[in-house]
N, C-alpha and C positions, 0 to 999 in steps of 0.2 A: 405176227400181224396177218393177217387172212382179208385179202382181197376178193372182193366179191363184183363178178364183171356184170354185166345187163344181160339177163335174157338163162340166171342161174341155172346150172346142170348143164353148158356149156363144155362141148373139148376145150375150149380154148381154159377155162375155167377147172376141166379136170387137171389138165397141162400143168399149167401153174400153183394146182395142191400140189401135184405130185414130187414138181420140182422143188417144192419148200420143204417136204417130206425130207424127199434125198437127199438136199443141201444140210439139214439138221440134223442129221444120220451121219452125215459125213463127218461135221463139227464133233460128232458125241465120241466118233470112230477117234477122230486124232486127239481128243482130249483125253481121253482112253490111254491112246499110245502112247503121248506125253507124261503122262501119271505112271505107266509102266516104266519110258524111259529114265525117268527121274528116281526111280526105285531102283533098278539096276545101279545106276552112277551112286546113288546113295549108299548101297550096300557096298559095293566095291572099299568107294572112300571111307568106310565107316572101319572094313577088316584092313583098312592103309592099303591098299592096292591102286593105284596111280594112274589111269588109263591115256595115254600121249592124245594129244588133240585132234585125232585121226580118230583115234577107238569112240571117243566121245563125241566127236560129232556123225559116227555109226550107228551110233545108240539113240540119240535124240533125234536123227532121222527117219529111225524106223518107225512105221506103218503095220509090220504085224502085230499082231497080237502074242501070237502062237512062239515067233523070234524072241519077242521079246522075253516070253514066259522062262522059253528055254536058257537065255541066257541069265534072265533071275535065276532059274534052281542051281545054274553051274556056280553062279557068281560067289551060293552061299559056301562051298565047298573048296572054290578057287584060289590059287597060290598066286598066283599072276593073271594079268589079262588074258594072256597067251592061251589059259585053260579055259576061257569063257569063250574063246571066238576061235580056239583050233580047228575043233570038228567041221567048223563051217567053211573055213577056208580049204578046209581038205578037201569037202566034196567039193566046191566049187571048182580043185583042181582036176576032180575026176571027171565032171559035166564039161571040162572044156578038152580033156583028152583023153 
């Protein structure tokens, strides 16, 4: 819906495309990320791989894109959870000491 203020060509009026822009962009991003998350958990359950209510709600919260992708390509290869989200727990131990 596109609101159009008095006196058109407006900051006020750039403003508010702007922010509709980004706000839509935003929605596209996490629907994106959703549709990734939901592929992950799919693939998992599909090779029986079980992820406890901690790893799945990891997944369906993630926002990258790039996280996500990564933990698709391990997922298709993976024995257990363990192999899909190691790596990442490792460096997180390295970045904190």
């Amino acid at each position: 819906m596109r609101v159009y203020f008095p006196g058109r060509g407006t900051l006020a009026e750039e403003w508010m495309q702007q922010a509709e822009a980004d706000g839509k962009a935003l929605l596209e991003a996490r629907a994106k990320a959703g549709e990734r998350a939901a592929m992950v958990i799919h693939l998992l359950g599909s090779r029986g791989i079980t992820l406890s209510e901690g790893d799945a709600a990891r997944v369906r919260e993630c926002t990258d894109l790039d996280t996500l992708g990564r933990w698709f390509d391990r997922a298709i290869h993976a024995e257990s959870a363990l192999d899909v989200f190691a790596e990442d727990a490792q460096a997180a131990a390295e970045d904190r000491g």
